[in-house]
C-alpha positions in Angstrom: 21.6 76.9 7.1 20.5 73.2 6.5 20.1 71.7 3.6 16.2 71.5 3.8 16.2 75.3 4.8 18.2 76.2 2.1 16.2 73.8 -0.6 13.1 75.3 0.4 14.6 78.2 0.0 15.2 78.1 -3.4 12.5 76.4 -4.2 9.6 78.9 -3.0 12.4 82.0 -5.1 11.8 80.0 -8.1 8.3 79.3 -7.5 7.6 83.1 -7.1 9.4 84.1 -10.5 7.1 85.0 -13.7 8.1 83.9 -17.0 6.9 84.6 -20.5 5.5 81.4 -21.9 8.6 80.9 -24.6 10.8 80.9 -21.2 8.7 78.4 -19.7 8.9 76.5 -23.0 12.8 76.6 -23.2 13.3 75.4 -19.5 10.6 72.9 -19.5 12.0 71.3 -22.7 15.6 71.0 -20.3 13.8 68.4 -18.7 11.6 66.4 -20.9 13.3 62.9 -20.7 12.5 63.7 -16.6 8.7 64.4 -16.9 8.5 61.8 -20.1 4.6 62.7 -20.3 3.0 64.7 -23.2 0.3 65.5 -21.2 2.5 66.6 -17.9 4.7 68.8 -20.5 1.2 70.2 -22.0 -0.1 70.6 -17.8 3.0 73.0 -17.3 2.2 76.3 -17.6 5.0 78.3 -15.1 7.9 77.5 -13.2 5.7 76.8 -9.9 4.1 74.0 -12.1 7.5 72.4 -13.4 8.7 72.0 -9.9 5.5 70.4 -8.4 6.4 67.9 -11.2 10.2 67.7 -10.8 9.3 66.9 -7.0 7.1 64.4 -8.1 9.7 63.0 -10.3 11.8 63.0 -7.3 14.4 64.9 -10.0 14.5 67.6 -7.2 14.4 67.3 -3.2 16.2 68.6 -0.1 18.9 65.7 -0.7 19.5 66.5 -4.5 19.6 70.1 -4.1 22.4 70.4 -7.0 19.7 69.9 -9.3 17.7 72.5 -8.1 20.2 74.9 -8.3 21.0 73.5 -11.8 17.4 74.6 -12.7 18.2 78.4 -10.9 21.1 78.3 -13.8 18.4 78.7 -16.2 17.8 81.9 -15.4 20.6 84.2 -17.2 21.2 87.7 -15.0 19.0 87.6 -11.7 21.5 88.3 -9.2 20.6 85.7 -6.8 22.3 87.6 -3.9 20.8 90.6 -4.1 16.8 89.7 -5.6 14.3 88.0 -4.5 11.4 87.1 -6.4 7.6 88.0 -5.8 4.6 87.3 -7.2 3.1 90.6 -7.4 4.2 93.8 -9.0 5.1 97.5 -7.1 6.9 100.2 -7.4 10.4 98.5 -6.8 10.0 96.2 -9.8 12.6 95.6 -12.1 12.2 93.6 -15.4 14.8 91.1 -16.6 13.7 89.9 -20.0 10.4 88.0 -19.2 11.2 87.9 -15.7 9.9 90.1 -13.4 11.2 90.4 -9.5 12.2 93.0 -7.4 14.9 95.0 -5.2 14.6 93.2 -1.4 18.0 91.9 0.3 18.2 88.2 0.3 21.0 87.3 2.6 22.6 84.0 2.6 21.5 82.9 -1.1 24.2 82.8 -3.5 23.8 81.0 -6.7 25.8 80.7 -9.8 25.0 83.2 -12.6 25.7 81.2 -15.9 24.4 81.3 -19.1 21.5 78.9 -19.8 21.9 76.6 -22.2 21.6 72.7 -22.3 24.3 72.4 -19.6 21.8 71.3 -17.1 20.9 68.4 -19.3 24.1 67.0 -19.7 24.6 67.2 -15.8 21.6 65.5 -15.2 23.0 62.4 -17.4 25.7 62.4 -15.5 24.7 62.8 -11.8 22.3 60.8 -12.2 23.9 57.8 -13.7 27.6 58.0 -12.5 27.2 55.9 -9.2 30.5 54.4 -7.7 32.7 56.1 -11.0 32.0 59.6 -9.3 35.5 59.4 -8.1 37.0 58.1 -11.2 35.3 60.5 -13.2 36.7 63.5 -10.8 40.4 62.6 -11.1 40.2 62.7 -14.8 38.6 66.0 -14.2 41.8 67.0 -12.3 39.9 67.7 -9.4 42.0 67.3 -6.5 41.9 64.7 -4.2 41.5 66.9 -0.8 38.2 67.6 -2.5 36.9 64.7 -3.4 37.5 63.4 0.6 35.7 66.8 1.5 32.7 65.9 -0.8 32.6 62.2 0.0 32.0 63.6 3.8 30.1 66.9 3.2 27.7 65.3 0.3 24.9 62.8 1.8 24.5 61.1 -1.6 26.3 60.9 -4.8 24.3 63.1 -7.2 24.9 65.9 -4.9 28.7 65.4 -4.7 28.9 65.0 -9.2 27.1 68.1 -9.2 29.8 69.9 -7.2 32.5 68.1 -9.2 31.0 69.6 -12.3 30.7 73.1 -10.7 34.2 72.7 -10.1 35.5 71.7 -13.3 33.4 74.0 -15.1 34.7 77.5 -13.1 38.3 76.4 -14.0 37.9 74.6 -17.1 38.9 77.0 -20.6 35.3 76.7 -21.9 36.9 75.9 -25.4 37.7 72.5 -24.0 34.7 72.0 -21.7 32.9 69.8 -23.6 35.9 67.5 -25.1 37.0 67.3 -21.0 33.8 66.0 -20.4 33.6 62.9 -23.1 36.9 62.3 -22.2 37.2 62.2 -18.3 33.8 59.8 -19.2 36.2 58.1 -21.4 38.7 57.5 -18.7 36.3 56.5 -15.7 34.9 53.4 -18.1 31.5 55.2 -18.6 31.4 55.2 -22.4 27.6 54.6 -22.1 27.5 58.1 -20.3 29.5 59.4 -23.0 28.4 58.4 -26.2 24.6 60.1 -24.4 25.9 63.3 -23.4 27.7 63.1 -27.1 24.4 62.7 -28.6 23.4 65.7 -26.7 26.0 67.8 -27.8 25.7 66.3 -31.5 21.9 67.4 -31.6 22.2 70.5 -30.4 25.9 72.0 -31.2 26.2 71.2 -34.7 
């Protein structure tokens, strides 16, 4: 499956999903500093509308996919593998706190099932802004070099290729030390601008 096929993919799952307003609240304010307009934030009323925005925002497209999936993250228990969503409601519905999709098989889609909680925002800082460090900032990760060669040649474009690097660190990374790693492989690549932000991030909301 191609990247486009697999973006769109996603993108029309996530569409599909209903949320309870106080989700919708919580995911949109992930990405405030993205849609930086009171009256976009006010506009969006479901998932569908955040990602007409994101797209405009050119946050998410077939060549960034890593942020889309960081957006599916949001979405604590639906087993991607099995569920798709829809939009209406039948006999096969299940209910997933505010969520509602139901039982089809959805071959070929596997996402990550992790917790939501401002991870997303602190991957955005650093995809987004990382440029030619991305390689610097893997080794201090103690990502290994065979994967950084396979990234730099499977990955189109750089955002795509942190992403993956922070997948990677985070599935083998003591979660008691996951944030500390961070700052400090920042530290070591000479991005203390990065840092000290995704610091300020962890400051204001892990007290």
């Amino acid at each position: 499956m191609s990247d486009h096929q697999q973006y769109e993919r996603i993108y029309n799952f996530l569409s599909s999903l209903k949320c309870a307003d106080d989700k919708v609240a919580e995911i949109k304010d992930v990405y405030v500093d993205i849609i930086n307009s009171k009256r976009r934030l006010h506009a969006i009323k479901s998932i569908k509308d955040l990602l007409k925005i994101l797209q405009k925002r050119d946050h998410i497209n077939p060549e960034k996919i890593g942020a889309l999936i960081g957006l599916a993250e949001c979405f604590d228990g639906i087993p991607f593998e099995t569920f798709t969503a829809a939009n209406t409601v039948n006999n096969n519905q299940n209910v997933n706190g505010n969520i509602i999709y139901v039982t089809q098989p959805s071959p070929n889609l596997v996402l990550p099932r992790l917790p939501p909680d401002l991870r997303e925002r602190v991957y955005q800082v650093i995809a987004s802004d990382i440029g030619k460090k991305w390689t610097d900032f893997a080794r201090a990760l103690h990502v290994p070099e065979g994967y950084i060669d396979e990234l730099y040649y499977a990955q189109r474009n750089c955002h795509n290729r942190v992403y993956e690097i922070l997948r990677y660190h985070q599935e083998r990374c003591d979660p008691r030390l996951w944030r500390s790693s961070l700052l400090d492989a920042l530290t070591k690549a000479r991005r203390n601008d990065l840092m000290q932000r995704v610091q300020t991030i962890f400051d204001t909301h892990y007290p």
